[in-house]
C-alpha positions as CSV (number, residue, x, y, z in Angstrom):
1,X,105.2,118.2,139.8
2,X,103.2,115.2,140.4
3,X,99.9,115.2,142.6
4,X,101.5,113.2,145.7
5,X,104.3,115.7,145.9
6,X,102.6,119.0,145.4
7,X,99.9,117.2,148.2
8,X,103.0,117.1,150.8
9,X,104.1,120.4,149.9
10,X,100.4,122.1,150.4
11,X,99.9,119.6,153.3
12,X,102.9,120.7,155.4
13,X,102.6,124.7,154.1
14,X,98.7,124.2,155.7
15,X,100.2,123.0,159.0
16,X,102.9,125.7,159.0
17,X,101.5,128.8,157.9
18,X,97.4,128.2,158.8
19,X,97.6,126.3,162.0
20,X,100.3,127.3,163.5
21,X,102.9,124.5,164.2
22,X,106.2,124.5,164.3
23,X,108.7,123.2,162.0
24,X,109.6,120.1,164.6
25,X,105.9,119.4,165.5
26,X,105.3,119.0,161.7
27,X,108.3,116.7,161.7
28,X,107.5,114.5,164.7
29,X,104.2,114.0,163.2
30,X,105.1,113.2,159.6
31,X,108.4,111.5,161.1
32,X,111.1,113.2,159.7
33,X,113.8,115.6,160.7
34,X,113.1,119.1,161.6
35,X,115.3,120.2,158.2
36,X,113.5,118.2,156.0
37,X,110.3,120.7,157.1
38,X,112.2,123.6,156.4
39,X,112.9,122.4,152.7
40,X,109.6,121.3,151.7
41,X,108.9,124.8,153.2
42,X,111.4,126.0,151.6
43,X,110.1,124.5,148.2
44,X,106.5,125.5,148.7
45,X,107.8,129.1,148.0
46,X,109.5,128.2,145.1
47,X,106.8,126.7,143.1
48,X,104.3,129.1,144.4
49,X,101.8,127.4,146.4
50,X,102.9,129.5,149.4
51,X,102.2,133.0,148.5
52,X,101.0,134.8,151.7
53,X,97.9,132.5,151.7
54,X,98.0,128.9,150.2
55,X,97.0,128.4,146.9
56,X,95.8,125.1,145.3
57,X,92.7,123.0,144.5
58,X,94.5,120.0,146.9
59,X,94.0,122.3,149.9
60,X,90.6,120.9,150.1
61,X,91.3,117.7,150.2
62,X,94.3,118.6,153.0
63,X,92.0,120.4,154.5
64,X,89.7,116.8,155.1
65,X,92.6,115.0,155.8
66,X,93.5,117.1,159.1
67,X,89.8,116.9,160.0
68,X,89.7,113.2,159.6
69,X,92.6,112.9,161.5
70,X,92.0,114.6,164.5
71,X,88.3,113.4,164.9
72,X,89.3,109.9,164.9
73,X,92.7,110.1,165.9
74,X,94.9,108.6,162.7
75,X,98.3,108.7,162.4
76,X,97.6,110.0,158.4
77,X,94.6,110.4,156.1
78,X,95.2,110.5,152.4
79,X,92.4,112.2,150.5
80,X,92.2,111.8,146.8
81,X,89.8,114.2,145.1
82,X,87.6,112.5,143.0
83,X,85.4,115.7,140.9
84,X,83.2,114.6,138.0
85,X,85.3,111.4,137.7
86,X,83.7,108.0,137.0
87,X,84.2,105.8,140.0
88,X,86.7,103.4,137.6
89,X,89.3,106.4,137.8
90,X,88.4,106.9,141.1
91,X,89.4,103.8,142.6
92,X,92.5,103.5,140.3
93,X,93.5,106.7,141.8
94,X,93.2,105.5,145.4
95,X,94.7,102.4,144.7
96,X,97.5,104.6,143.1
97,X,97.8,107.1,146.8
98,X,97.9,104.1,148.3
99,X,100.7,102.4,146.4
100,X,102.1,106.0,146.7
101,X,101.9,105.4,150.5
102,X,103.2,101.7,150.8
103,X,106.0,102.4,148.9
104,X,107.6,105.3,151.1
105,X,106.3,104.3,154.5
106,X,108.3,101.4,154.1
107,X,111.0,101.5,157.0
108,X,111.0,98.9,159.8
109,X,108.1,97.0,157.7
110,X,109.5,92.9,156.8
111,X,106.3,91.4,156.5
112,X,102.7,92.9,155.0
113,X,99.8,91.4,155.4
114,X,97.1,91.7,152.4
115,X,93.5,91.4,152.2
116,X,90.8,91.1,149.0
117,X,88.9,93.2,147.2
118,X,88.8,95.5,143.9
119,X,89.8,98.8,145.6
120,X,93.4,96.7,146.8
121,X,94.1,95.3,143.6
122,X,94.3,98.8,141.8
123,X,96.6,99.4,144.6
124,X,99.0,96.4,143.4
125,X,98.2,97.0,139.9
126,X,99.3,100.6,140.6
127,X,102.7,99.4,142.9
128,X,106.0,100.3,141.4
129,X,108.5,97.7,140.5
130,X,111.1,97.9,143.5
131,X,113.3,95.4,144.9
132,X,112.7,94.8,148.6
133,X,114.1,91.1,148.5
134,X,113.4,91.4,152.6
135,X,109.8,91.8,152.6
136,X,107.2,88.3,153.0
137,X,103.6,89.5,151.7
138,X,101.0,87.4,153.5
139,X,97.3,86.7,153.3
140,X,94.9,87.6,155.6
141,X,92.3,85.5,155.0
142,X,91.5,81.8,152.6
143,X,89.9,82.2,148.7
144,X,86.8,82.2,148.1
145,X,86.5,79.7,145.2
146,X,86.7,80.1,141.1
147,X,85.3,83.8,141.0
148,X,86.8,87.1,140.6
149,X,90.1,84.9,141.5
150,X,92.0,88.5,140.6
151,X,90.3,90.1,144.0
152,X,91.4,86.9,146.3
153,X,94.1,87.7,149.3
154,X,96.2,84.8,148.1
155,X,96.3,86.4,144.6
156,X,97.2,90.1,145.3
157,X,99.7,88.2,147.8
158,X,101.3,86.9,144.5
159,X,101.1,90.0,142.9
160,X,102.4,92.2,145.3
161,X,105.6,90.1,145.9
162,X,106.2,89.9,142.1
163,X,106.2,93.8,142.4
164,X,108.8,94.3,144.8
165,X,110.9,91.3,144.0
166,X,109.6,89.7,147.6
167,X,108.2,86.2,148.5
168,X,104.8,85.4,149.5
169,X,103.0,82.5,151.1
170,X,99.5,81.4,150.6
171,X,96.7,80.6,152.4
172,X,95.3,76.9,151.2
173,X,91.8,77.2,152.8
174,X,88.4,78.8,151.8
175,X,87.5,82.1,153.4
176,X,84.4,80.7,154.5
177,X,83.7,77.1,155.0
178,X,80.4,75.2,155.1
179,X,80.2,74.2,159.2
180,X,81.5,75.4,162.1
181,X,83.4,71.5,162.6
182,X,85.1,71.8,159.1
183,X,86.6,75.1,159.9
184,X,88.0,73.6,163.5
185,X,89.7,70.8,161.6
186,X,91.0,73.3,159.0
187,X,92.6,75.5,161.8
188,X,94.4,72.2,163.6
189,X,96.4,72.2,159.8
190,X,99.4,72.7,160.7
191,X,100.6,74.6,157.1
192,X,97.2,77.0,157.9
193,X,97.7,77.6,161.5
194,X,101.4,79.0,160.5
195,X,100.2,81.1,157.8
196,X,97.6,82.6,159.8
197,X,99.9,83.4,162.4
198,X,102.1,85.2,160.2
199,X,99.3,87.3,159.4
200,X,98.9,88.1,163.0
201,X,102.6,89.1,163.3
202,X,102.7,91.2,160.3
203,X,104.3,95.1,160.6
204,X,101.9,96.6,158.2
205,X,98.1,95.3,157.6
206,X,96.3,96.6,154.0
207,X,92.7,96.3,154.0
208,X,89.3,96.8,152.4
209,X,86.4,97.7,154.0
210,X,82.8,96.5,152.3
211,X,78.9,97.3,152.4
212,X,77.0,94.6,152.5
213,X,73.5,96.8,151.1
214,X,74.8,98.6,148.6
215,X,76.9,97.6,145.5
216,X,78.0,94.2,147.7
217,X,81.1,92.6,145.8
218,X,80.1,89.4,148.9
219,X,76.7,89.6,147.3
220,X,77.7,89.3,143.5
221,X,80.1,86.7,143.8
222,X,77.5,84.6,145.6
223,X,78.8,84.5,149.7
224,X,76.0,86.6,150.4
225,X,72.2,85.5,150.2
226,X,69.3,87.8,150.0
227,X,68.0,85.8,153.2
228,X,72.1,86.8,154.5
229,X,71.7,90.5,154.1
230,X,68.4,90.8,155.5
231,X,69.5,89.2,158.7
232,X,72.9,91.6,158.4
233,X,70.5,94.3,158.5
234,X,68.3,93.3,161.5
235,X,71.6,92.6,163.4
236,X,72.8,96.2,162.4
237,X,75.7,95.7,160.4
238,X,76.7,98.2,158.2
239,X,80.4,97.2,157.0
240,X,82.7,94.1,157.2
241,X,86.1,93.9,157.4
242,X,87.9,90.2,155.8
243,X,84.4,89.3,156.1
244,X,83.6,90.2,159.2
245,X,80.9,92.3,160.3
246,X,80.5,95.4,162.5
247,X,77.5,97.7,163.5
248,X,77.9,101.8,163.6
249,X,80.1,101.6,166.3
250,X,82.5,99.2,165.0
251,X,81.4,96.4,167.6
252,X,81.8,93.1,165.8
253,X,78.4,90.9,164.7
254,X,77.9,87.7,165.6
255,X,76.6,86.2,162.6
256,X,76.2,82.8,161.2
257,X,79.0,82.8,159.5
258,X,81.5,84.5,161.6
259,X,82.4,81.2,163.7
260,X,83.1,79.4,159.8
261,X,85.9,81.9,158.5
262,X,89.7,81.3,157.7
263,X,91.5,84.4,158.4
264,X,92.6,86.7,161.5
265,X,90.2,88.0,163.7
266,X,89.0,92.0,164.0
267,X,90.7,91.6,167.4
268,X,93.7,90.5,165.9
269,X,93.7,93.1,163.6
270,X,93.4,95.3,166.1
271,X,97.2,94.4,167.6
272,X,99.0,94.8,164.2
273,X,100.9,98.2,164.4
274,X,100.1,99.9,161.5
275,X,96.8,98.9,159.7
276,X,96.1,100.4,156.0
277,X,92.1,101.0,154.8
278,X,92.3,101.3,151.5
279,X,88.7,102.1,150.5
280,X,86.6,104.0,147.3
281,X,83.3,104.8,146.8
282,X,81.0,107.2,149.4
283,X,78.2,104.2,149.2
284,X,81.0,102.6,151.9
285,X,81.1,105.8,154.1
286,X,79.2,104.3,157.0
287,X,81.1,101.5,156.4
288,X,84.1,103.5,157.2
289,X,82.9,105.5,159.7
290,X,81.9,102.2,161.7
291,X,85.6,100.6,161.4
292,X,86.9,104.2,162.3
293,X,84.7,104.1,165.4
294,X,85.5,100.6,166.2
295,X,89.4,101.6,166.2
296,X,90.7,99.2,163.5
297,X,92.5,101.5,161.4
298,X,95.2,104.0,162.1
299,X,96.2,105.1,158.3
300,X,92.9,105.8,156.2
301,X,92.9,106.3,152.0
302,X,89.9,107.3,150.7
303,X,88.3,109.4,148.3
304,X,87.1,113.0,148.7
305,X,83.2,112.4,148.4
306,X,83.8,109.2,150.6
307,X,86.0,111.8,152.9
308,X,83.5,114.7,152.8
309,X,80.1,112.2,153.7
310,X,81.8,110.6,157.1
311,X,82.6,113.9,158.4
312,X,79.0,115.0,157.6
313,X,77.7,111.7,159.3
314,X,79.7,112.7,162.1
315,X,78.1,115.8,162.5
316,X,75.0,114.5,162.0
């Protein structure tokens, strides 16, 4: 039995048989039919992780995801545990529950909208082959020039459609340009203007979610000076979101560069119906913890050590 199955089985069996819900509240939440319950209950029996008391190492990690979910008030949480693992297979493996996710929360959904970063690209590296000729994959935000080009919005856009036989379109602009004028003439492009409405219309939104202090991928790939990070820090950032910032409680920075990006706003984020944080690595937990706060997330994959540390912030 693979780990995302057996995870459904322990997760509904915990819901059931620990905390007391019924069989159609289980279904409402999860969105399925009341008989579909009763069969992964049913099955739960059978390969004996129901056995008076629920046995398996992944009731841990269910165990965070109910937390996490009722303290900030998600519609799921997908914890992946992460034990003596080097953060490489770590991120592969959230990129793969998240893939895992995409792929079978895929009803209603026409257009996706994609972000950057390392953590999303396992996810499309991880992505079955599927045909969903229907679905447009759009990106959320312009390049950002000749480096790590395999990280950029427009390029996991590509990759993404290639994986489910979709089509794409692509954002022609940096993420961040030089002055505040350049961006405003950018914007009145006609060919930008429509793709970044698309990306305010999208059904689904994947995102990552970055630190600028610790282990900065903006840093490393030059969009972030030493002189930028110190003046991140007096502001109070702790995270950014398509390379926007946000302090502890998820209120957004006004920084120099924020009036000089391409891409949709954390506002606009906010009105997209389902949005997917995608994130790895317990460095980013106040990161997380401030977008969770700030209410721009409603479906949150994470690691367990990442899991574990913003519940203990949030009891700190």
């Amino acid at each position: 039995m693979e780990w995302q199955e057996k995870r459904q089985l322990v997760k509904v069996s915990s819901m059931y048989y620990k905390d007391g819900w019924t069989q159609a509240e289980i279904a409402n939440k999860l969105g399925v039919s009341r008989p579909v319950i009763s069969k992964l209950l049913q099955k739960a029996k059978d390969e004996g992780i129901v056995n008076i008391y629920i046995k398996d190492e992944t009731v841990r990690t269910v165990e965070l995801e109910q937390q996490l979910e009722k303290r900030f008030g998600l519609n799921d949480a997908i914890v992946v545990p992460n034990s003596g693992q080097s953060r490489e297979i770590v991120k592969r493996a959230v990129g793969l529950a998240g893939a895992n996710y995409i792929s079978h929360n895929m009803k209603g959904v026409q257009r996706i909208g994609i972000s950057w970063g390392r953590t999303l690209a396992a996810l499309v590296q991880e992505y079955p082959y599927e045909r969903r000729d229907e679905i447009k994959i759009v990106p959320l935000e312009g390049g950002m020039g000749v480096k790590e080009v395999e990280i950029h919005a427009n390029q996991l856009a590509n990759e993404f459609a290639k994986k489910i036989n979709g089509t794409c379109t692509y954002l022609y602009a940096p993420a961040i340009v030089e002055t505040e004028e350049l961006r405003e003439r950018l914007m009145a492009m006609q060919d930008i203007e429509t793709v970044l409405e698309s990306g305010r219309q999208v059904d689904l939104a994947l995102i990552g979610i970055g630190n600028p202090f610790n282990d900065s991928t903006l840093m490393k790939i030059g969009y972030l000076t030493e002189e930028d990070v110190s003046h991140l820090r007096e502001l109070g950032a702790v995270g950014d979101i398509g390379f926007r910032f946000f302090d502890e409680q998820g209120e957004q920075i006004s920084d120099p560069t924020s009036n000089k990006i391409i891409g949709i706003t954390l506002d606009e984020l906010k009105g997209i119906q389902k949005v997917v944080a995608v994130v790895e690595g317990e460095q980013k937990a106040e990161s997380v913890l401030g977008a969770l706060r700030g209410q721009f997330i409603n479906v949150l994959i994470v690691d367990e050590q990442m899991a574990s540390a913003i519940l203990k912030k949030v009891k700190e």
